[in-house]
N, C-alpha and C positions, 0 to 999 in steps of 0.2 A: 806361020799361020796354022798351027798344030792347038789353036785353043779350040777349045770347045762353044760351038755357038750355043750361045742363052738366046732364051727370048729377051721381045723388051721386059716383061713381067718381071722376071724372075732379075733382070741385070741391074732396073733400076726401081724397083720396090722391094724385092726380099721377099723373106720371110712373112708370111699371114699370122703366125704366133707371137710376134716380137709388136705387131701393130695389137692387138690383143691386151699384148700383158701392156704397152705403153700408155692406151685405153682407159684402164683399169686403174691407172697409177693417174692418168689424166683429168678423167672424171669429175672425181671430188672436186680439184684444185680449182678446175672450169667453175663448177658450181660455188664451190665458197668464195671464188673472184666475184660470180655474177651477184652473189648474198649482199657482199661487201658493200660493193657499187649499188645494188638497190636501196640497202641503208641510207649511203648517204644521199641520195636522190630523194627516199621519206623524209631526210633532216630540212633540204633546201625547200623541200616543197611545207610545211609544218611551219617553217621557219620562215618563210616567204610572206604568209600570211601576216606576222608582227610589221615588220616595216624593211626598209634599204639596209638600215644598218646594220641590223640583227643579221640579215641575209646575207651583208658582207662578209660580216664575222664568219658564220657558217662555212661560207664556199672555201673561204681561206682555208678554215682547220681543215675542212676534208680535201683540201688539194696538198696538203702537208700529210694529213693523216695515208693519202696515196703514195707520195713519194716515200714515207717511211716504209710503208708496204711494198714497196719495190726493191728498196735497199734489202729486208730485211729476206726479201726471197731471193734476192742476186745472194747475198752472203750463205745464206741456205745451200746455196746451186755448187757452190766454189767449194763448200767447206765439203758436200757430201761427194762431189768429186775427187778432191784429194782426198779423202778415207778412201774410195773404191779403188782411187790407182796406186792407193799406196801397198807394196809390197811386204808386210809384214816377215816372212820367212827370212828374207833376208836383213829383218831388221834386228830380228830376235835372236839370230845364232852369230851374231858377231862376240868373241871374245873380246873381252876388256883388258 
């Protein structure tokens, strides 16, 4: 029993500068998700007005047009994690 008591703040939030920089990295992404999504809401709605079919059409591509946009920020998420945890210094000073 030699730890040191934290508050609740500090044991389960952290740092106030790491929410900050996350924020800031967050932003955009929030915003250009919400861009995306309002686009295709102007297509279905523009596109509504022709008839059923046309509006079929529509929903479909934009519900593929989503999923590609999910995959392609999952592969984004995975690739820029292995760069960060990969250890370079040890990859470079190995003799051949």
């Amino acid at each position: 029993m030699n730890e040191s008591v934290l508050s609740f703040k500090d044991k389960y939030f952290g740092d106030k500068n790491f929410y900050k920089m996350t924020l800031t990295i967050a932003i955009p992404i929030i915003i250009q998700n919400l861009l995306t999504n309002l686009v295709s809401m102007a297509d279905n709605i523009m596109v509504g007005q022709l008839g059923t079919n046309q509006m079929s059409g529509v929903a479909i591509i934009n519900q593929l047009f989503f999923v590609f946009n999910l995959l392609v920020f999952r592969s984004k998420i995975s690739i820029y994690s292995s760069c960060c945890s990969f250890d370079k210094s040890s990859f470079f000073n190995k003799s051949i």
